[in-house]
N, C-alpha and C positions, 0 to 999 in steps of 0.2 A: 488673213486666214483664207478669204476666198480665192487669193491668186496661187495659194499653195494645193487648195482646192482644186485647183484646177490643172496642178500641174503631174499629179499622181503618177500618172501610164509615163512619167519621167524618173522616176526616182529606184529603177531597177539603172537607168545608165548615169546616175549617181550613184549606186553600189560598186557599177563596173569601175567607174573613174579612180573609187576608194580603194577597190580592189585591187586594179591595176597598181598604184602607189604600194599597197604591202605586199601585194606577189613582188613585184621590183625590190622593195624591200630583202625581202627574204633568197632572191636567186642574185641579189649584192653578194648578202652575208654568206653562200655560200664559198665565194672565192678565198673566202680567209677562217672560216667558221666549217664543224664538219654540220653536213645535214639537216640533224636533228636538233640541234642548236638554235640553228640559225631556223627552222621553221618554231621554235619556240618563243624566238625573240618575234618574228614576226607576227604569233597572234597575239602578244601581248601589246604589238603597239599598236594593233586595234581599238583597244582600249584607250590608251592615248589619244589616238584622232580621233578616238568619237565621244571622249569625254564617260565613257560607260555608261550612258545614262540608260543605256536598255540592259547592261546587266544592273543597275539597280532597280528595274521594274522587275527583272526575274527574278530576285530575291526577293522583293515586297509581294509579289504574285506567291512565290512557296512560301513563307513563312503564314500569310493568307489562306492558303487554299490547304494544307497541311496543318492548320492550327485545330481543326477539326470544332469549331464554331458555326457560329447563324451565318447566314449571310450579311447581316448589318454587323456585325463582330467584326469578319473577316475585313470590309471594306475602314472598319477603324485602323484596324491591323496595318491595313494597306498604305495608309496614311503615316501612320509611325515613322517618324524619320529615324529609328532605330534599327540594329540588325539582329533579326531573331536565328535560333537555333537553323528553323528548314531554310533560311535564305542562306548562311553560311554553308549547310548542307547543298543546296543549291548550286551555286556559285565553285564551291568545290568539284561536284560530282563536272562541273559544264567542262572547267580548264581541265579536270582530269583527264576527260574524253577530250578534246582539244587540241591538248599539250600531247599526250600518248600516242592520238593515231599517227602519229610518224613511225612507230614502232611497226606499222601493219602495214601501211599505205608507201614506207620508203623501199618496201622488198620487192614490189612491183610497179614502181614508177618513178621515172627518173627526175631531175632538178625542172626541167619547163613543167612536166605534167605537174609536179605539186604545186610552182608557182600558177600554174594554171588553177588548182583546186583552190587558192587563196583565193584569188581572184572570185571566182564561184561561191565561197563562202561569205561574203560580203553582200554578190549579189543576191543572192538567197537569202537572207537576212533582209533585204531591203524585197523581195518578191515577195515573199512573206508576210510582212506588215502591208502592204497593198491586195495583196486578196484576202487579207480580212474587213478592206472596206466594205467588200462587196456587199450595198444593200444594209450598210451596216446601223446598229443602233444604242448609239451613247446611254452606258448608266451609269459616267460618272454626272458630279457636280454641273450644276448651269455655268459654264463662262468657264469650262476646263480646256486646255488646248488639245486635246483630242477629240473637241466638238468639229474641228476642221475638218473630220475623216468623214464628218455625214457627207449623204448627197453626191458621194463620186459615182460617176457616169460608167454602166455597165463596160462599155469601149474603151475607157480606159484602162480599164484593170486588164482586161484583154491584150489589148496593144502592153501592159507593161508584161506580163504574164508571156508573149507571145516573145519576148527579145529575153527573157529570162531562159526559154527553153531552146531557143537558138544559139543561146552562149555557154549552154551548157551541156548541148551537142557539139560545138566547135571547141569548148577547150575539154572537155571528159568523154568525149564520146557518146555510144551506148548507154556504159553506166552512168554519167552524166545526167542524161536525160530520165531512164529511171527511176535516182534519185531524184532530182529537181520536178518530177511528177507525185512521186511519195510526199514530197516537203506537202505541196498544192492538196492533196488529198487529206492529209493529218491536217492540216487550217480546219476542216469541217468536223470533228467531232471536240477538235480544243474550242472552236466560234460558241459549237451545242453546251458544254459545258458551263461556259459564263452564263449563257444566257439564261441557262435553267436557275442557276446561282443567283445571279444580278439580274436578270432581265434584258442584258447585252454587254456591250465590255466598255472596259473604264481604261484610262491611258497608261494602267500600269498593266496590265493583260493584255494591250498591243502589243506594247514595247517587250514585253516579256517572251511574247513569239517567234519575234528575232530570233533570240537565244534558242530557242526550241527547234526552231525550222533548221536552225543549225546544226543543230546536234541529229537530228533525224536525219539531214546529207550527209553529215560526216560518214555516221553509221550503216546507211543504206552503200556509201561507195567503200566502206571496210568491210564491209560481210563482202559486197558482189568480188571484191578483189583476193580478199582471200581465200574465197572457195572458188574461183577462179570462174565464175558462174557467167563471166563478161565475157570470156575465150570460146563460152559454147554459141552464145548467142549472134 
């Protein structure tokens, strides 16, 4: 745990690497598959490589935080290895916004630029879970594997935070960058949240922010593209 610990300000150019493999993915499947297809296949086999395990922290997270309980309720909740109503609800609402935005995002961008937004999606996911170590503090269980996130070094998160907004100026641009500063700002009122809740966050409210930070870039780069808000700026 402490060489993982230490290796944080790394794990945004392990999103890129993931990334890279399903943008590749997905600008394969366009030579035989139309578009929107083939970006479909290609978020689902995110799932695939990554085993889902942070979409199943973001269903344990809403079925939790939605169950409208104590906080010692909620963290039983948590634990359930069953799937409740708001995590199916969850989970739903995520691939819905996921799988669709091809519907808004293929009318102004062509096959590199959205293999480039794959790419970006992964790495935002993985930027995400890393600025929320900032400083951060464990309420789950003693000897949980997301005690590893205590104690990372301010420069780390920095150095990783700082090649997250680089990649996301070089493959999206503008909007890019806008979004991927949005993701880093929403971290601080979802961190405020648990902490008021639990006292700090537990390893299914990391892993759950993934999910979250993604759907807040998918979003932030379909409004700027539709309202064409990127072409003024």
């Amino acid at each position: 745990m402490a060489k993982f610990n230490h290796s944080v300000q790394y794990l945004t150019v392990f999103g890129l690497l993931l990334g890279l493999l399903e943008g590749a993915i997905y600008f394969g499947l366009t030579f035989i598959l139309p578009s929107s297809f083939a970006w479909i296949l290609a978020i689902l086999a995110d799932a695939l490589l990554t085993g889902g395990f942070h979409l199943d922290a973001f269903a344990d997270t809403a079925d939790a935080v939605f169950s409208s309980r104590t906080p010692d309720k909620m963290r039983v909740i948590m634990k359930d290895s069953r799937l409740g109503t708001m995590g199916v609800l969850a989970l739903i609402t995520y691939y819905a916004v996921m799988l669709n935005s091809i519907a808004v995002l293929g009318k102004t961008l062509n096959h590199w630029q959205l293999a480039g937004l794959i790419v970006l999606l992964t790495t935002t996911a993985k930027a995400g879970l890393t600025i929320l170590t900032w400083h951060m503090h464990y309420a789950g269980e003693q000897g949980g594997l997301a005690e590893m996130w205590q104690g990372v070094k301010t420069w780390q998160i920095v150095f990783g935070e700082i090649i997250y907004l680089i990649l996301s100026v070089f493959l999206a641009g503008i909007s890019g960058l806008i979004s991927a500063v949005i993701v880093l700002v929403s971290a601080w009122p979802y961190r405020q949240r648990f902490v008021h809740l639990f006292g700090g966050l537990t390893g299914d409210t990391i892993g759950a922010f993934t999910c979250v930070a993604q759907l807040v870039f998918l979003l932030s780069e379909m409004i700027l593209n539709y309202t064409g808000l990127v072409s003024h700026l």
